[in-house]
C-alpha positions in Angstrom: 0.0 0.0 0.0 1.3 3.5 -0.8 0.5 6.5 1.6 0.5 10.0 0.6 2.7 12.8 2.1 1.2 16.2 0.9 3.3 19.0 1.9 1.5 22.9 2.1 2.7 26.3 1.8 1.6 29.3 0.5 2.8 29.3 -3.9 4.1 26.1 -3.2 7.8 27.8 -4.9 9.8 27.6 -1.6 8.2 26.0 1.5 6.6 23.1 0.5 8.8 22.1 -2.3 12.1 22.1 0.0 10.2 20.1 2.3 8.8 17.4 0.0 12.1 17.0 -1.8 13.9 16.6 2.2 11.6 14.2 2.9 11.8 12.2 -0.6 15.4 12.1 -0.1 14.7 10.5 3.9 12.7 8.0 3.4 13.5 4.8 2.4 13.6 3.6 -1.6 10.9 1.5 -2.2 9.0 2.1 1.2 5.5 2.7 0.0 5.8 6.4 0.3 4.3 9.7 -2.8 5.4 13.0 -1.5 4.3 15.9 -2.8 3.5 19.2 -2.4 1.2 22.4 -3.1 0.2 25.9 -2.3 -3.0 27.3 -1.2 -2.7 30.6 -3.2 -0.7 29.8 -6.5 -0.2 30.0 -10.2 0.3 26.5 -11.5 3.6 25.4 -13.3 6.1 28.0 -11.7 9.2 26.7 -10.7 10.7 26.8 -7.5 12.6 29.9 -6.0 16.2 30.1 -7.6 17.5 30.7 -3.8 15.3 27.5 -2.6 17.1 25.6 -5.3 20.5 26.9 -4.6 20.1 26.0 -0.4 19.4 22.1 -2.0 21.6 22.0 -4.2 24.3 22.8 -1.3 22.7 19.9 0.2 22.9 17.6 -3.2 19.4 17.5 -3.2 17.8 19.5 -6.8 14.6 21.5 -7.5 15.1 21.8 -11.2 12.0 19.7 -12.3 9.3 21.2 -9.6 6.7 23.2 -10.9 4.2 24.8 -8.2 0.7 23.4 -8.1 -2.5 24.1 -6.6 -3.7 22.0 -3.8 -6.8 20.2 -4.7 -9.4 18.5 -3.4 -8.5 15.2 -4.6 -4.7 15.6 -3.7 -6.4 16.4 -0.1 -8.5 13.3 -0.6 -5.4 10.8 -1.3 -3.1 12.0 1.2 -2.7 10.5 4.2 -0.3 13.0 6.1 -0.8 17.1 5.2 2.1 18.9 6.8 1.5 22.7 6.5 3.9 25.3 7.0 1.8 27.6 9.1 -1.3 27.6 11.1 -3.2 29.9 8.4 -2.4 27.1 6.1 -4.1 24.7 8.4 -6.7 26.7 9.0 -7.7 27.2 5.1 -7.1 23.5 4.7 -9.8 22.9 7.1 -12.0 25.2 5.7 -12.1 24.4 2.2 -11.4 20.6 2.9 -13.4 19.7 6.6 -13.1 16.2 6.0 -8.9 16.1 6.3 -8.8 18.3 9.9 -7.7 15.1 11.5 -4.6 14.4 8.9 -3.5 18.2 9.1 0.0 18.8 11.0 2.0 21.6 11.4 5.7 21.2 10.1 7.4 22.6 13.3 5.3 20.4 15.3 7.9 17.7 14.6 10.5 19.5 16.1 10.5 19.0 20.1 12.4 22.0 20.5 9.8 24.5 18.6 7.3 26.5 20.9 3.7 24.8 20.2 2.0 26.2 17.0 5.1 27.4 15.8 5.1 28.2 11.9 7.7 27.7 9.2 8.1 31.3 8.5 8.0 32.4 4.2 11.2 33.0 3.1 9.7 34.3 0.0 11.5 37.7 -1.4 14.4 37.4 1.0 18.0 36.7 0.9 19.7 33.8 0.4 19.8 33.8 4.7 16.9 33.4 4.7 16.6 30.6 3.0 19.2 28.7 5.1 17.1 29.7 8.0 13.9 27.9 6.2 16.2 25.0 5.5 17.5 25.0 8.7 13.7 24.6 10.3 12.7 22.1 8.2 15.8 19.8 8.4 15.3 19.9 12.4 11.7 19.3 12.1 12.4 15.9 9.6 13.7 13.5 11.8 10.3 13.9 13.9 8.2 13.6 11.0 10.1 10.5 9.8 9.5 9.0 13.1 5.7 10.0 12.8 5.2 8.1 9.7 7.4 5.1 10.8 5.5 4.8 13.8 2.0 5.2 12.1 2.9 3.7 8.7 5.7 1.3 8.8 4.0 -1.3 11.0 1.1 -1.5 8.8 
C-alpha cells in the first residue's frame, strides 16, 4: 500500500517544495511512500525559487524539475499526512477541505524543541539567509516527521 505525504505552503515555490524533496530524499527507496506538495494561493507550473534551489543544491538534493501546483481537493482526498507550513495554512485547509482536519499537522510540530503552534516562517523575497534559516527549520523538524510516519505507517 502506498501513503501520501502532501506538503503545504503558501505558492508552493519555496516552502513546501524544499520540504517534499527533504523528505523524498529521507525516506526509504521503495517504502510505500508519494510525497508531494502544493500551495493554497498559487499560479500553476512556476518553478521553485532560484534561492530555494540553490540551499538544495548545497545539500545535493535538486529542485530543477518542480513546478508549483494548486492544492486540490483530490490531492487532499489521497493524502494520508498534510504537513502545512503555518497555522493559516491549516486553517484554510480545514475550511475548504473539513473532512482532512484530522490528517493536518503543522511542520514545526515535529521539532520537540519548537514553541507549540510554531510556523515555518516564508522566506519568499528574501535573501539567500533566509533561505538557510527555512532549511535549517525544516531539516530539524524531519527526523520527527520521519518517526511520525514510521511509527503510524511502517507497522502497517
Amino acid at each position: 500500500m502506498t501513503h501520501q505525504v502532501l506538503f503545504i505552503c503558501t505558492g508552493n515555490i519555496c516552502r513546501s517544495p524544499m520540504a517534499e524533496a527533504l523528505l523524498r530524499a529521507a525516506l526509504p527507496e521503495g517504502g510505500g511512500w508519494r510525497v508531494v506538495s502544493a500551495g493554497v494561493s498559487t499560479l500553476g507550473g512556476v518553478r521553485a525559487s532560484a534561492y530555494a534551489q540553490d540551499v538544495l543544491a548545497e545539500r545535493g538534493v535538486s529542485l530543477l524539475e518542480h513546478r508549483s501546483r494548486e492544492v486540490t481537493r483530490e490531492l487532499v482526498a489521497d493524502s494520508a499526512v498534510i504537513v502545512a507550513m503555518t497555522r493559516q495554512h491549516a486553517d484554510i485547509l480545514g475550511a475548504l477541505f473539513p473532512d482532512c482536519r484530522d490528517r493536518i499537522h503543522l511542520m514545526r510540530s515535529f521539532d520537540l524543541d519548537a514553541p507549540p503552534q510554531s510556523d515555518v516562517a516564508d522566506p519568499f523575497g528574501g535573501t539567500l539567509h533566509d533561505y538557510r534559516n527555512c532549511l535549517a527549520l525544516l531539516l530539524k523538524s524531519m527526523p520527527g516527521l520521519v518517526d511520525f510516519l514510521r511509527g503510524v505507517f511502517w507497522q502497517t
